[in-house]
C-alpha positions as CSV (number, residue, x, y, z in Angstrom):
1,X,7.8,3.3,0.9
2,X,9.2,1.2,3.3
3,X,11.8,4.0,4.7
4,X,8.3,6.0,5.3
5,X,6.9,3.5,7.0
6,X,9.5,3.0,9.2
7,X,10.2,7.0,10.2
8,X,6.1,7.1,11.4
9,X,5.5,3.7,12.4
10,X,2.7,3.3,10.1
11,X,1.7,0.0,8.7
12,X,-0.1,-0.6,4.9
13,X,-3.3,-1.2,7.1
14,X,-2.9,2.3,8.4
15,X,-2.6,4.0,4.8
16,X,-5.7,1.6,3.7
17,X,-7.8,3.1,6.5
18,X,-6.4,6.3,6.0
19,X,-7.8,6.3,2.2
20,X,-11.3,4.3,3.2
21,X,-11.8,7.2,5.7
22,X,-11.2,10.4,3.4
23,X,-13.2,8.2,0.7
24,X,-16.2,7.5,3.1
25,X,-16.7,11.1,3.8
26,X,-17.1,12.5,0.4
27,X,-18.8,9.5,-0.7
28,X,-21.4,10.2,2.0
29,X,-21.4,14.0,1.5
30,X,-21.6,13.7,-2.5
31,X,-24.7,10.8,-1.6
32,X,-26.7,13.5,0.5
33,X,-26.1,16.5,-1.5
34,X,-25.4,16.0,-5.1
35,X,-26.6,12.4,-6.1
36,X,-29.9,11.8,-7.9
37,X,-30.7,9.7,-4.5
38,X,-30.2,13.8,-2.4
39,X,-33.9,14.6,-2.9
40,X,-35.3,11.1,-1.0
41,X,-33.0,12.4,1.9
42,X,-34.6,13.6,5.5
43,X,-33.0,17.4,4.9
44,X,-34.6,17.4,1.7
45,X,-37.8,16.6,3.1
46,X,-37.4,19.1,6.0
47,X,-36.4,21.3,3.0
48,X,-39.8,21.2,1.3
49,X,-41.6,22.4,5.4
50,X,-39.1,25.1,5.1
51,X,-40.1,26.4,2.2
52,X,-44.1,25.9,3.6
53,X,-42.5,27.9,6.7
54,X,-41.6,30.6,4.9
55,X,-44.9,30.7,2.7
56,X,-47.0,31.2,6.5
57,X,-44.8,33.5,7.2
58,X,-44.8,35.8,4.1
59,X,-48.9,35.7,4.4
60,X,-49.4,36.5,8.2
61,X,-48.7,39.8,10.5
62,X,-47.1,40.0,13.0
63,X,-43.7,38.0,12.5
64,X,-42.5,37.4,15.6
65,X,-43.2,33.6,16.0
66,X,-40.7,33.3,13.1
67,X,-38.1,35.5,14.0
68,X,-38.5,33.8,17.5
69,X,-38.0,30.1,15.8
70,X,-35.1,31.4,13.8
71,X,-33.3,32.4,16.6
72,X,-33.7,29.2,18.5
73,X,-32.3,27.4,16.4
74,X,-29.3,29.4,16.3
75,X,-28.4,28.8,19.2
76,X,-27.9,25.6,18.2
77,X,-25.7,26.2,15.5
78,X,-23.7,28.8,18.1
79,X,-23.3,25.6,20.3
80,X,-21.6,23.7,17.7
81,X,-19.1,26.8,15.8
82,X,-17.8,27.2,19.8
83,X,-17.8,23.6,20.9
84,X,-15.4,22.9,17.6
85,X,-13.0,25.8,18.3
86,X,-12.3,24.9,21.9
87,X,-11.8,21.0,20.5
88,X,-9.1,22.7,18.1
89,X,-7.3,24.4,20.8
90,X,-7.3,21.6,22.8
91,X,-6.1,19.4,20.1
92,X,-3.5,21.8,19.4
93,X,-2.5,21.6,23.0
94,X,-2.3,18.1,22.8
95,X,0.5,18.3,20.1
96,X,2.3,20.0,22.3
97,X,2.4,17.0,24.8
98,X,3.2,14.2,22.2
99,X,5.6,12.7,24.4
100,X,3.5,12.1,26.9
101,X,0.6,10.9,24.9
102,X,2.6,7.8,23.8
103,X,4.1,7.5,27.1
104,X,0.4,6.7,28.5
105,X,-0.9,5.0,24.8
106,X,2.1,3.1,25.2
107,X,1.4,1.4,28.3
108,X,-2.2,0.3,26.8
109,X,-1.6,-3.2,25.3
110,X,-4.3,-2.9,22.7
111,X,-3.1,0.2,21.3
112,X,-0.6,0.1,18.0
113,X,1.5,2.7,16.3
114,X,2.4,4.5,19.8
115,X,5.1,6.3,18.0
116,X,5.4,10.4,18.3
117,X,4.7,11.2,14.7
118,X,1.9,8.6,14.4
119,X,0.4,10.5,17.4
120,X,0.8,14.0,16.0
121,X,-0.7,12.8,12.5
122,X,-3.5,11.4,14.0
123,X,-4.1,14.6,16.2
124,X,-3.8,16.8,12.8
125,X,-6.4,14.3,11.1
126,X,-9.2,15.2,13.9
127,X,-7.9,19.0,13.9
128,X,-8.7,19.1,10.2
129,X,-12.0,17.4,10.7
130,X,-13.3,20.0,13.4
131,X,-11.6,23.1,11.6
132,X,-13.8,22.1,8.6
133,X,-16.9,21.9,10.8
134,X,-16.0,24.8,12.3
135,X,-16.1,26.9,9.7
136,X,-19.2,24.9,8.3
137,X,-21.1,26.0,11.5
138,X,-19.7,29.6,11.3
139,X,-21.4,29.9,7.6
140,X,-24.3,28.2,8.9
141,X,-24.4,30.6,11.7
142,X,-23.8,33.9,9.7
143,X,-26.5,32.7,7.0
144,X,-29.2,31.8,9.6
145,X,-28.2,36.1,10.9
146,X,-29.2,36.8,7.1
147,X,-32.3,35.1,7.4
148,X,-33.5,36.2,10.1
149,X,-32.7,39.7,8.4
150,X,-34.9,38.7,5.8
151,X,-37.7,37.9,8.4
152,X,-37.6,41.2,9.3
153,X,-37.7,42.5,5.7
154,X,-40.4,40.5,4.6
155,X,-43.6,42.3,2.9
156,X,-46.0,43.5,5.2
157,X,-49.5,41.6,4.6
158,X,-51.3,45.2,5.8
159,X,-49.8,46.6,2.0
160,X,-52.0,43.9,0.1
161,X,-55.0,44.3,2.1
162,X,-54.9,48.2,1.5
163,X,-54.4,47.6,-2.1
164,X,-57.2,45.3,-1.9
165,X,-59.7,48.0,-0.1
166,X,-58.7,50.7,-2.5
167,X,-61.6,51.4,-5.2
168,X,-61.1,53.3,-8.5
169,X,-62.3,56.1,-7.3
170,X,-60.6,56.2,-4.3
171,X,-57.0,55.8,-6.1
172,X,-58.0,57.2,-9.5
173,X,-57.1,53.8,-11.1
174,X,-59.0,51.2,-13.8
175,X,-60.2,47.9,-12.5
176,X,-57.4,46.4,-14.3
177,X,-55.0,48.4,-12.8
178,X,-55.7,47.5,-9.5
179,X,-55.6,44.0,-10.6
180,X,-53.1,44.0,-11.9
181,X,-51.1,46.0,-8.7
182,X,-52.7,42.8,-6.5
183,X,-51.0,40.3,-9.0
184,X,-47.9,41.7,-8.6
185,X,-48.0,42.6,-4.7
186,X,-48.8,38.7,-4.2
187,X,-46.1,37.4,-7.0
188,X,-43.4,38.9,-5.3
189,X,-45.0,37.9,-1.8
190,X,-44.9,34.4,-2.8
191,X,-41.4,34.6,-4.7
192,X,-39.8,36.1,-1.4
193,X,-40.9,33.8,0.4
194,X,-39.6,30.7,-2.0
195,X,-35.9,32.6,-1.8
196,X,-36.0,32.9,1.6
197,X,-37.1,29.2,2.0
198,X,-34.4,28.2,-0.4
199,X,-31.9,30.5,1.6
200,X,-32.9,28.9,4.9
201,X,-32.3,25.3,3.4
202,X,-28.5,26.9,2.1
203,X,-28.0,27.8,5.9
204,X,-29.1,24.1,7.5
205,X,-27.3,22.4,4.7
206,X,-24.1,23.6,6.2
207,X,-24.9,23.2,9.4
208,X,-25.7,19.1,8.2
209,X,-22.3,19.2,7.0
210,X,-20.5,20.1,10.1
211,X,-22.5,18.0,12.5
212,X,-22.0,14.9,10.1
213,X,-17.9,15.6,10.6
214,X,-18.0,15.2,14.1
215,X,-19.1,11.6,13.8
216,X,-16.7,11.0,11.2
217,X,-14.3,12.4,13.9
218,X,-15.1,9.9,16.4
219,X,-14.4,7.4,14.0
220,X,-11.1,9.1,13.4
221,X,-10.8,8.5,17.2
222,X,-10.4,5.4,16.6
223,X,-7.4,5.6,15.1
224,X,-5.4,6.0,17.8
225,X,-6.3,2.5,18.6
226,X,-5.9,0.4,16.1
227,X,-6.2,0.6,12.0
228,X,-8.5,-2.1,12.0
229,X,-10.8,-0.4,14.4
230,X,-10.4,2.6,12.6
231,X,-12.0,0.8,9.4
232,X,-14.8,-0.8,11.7
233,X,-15.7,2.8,13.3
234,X,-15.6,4.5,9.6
235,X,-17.9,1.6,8.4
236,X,-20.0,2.0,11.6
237,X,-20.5,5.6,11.4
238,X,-21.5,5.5,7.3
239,X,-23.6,3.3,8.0
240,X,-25.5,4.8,10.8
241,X,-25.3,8.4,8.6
242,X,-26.8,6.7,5.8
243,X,-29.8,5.0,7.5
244,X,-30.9,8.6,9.2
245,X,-30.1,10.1,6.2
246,X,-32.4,7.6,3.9
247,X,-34.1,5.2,6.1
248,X,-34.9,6.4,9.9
249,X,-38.2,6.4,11.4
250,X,-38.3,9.8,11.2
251,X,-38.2,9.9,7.8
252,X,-40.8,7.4,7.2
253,X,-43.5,9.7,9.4
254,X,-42.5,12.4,7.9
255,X,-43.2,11.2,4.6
256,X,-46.2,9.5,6.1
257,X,-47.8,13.6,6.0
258,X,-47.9,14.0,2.3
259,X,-50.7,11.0,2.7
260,X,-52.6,13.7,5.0
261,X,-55.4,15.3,3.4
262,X,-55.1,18.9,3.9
263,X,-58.0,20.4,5.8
């Protein structure tokens, strides 16, 4: 252990922050997407509009207004999938200047472990971190594509209403059988709009994921500094991620409009 320590320059405070780090990020990701706390979450509330979203949208002609909001916010997500592949080509470039990397870290007195293989660890840690979001946001990205497919697919309303204006005698059917026609024409109305609600929610879920790794990566940023900041920033940035996650202001308004009467 010590012979390691020695070859990268690494210290026990360095391994400590190391394993706090890894275990703050799947602590957080299991908190907001697995634990029984998920559903008091501000994605899981934004979930439940989705889903009314996709219910306005199954129910009214023409579509446009959706497809037009879909594709807004993919830009968004088409932002994020480029920003983190250019980051990972300039990390990558950044390996290849290692020795001048601690050559300038060096001369900073604050900074610690300003050997060559501390540097290029480091440099792989935030690599991994934005590889991961990148293909996080590329998932997102491709997923939000399929929904918007969907938009596009979605029963048109001017079906039901003929069914609805159709008489017996006009379609040679019982009463009942032209109930039963409307029954079914609205289930599956309201069921595809449900899947495509839930779909939409897969889609922003990843997207949730990869933003949240690029403030775990400024807290691997950090690193490079010191351990012990390291720790601070990952305690900083869980913290922060937790309150927006379970305790912004936000949140609170938004919950605030389940106490609204509906009109």
């Amino acid at each position: 252990m010590s012979t390691l320590l020695q070859n990268t320059g690494f210290t026990i405070i360095d391994y400590c922050a190391v394993v706090f780090f890894i275990f703050s990020w799947l602590l957080h990701y299991w908190m907001i997407n697995s634990s029984p706390w998920a559903a008091r979450t501000i994605s899981q509330r934004i979930a439940g509009f989705r889903q009314l979203w996709m219910h306005n949208m199954v129910h009214r002609e023409p579509k446009m207004v959706d497809a037009l909001i879909q594709n807004t916010l993919q830009y968004g997500v088409l932002f994020f999938a480029s920003t983190s592949i250019l980051l990972v080509g300039a990390l990558m470039a950044g390996l290849g200047a290692s020795d001048e990397a601690v050559e300038l870290l060096s001369e900073i007195p604050f900074v610690t472990n300003t050997t060559r293989t501390a540097w290029e660890i480091k440099v792989l840690l935030i690599i991994f971190i934005f590889t991961f979001a990148f293909f996080k946001f590329a998932w997102s990205y491709r997923l939000f594509n399929y929904v918007l497919v969907l938009l596009g697919a979605a029963p048109d309303i001017s079906v039901t209403r003929a069914i609805s204006d159709h008489s017996p005698a006009q379609t040679g059917k019982t009463v009942d059988e032209l109930n039963a026609e409307r029954t079914r024409e609205l289930q599956y109305r309201e069921n595809y709009g449900v899947c495509v609600g839930e779909l939409h929610s897969l889609a922003a879920k990843h997207f949730t994921s990869g933003l949240n790794s690029y403030f775990f990566a400024l807290a691997a940023a950090a690193w490079f500094i010191d351990p012990r900041v390291f720790l601070v920033a990952t305690v900083w940035v869980s913290v922060v991620l937790y309150r927006r996650a379970f305790g912004s202001r936000f949140l609170r308004i938004l919950t605030a409009i389940d106490d609204v009467e509906k009109p």
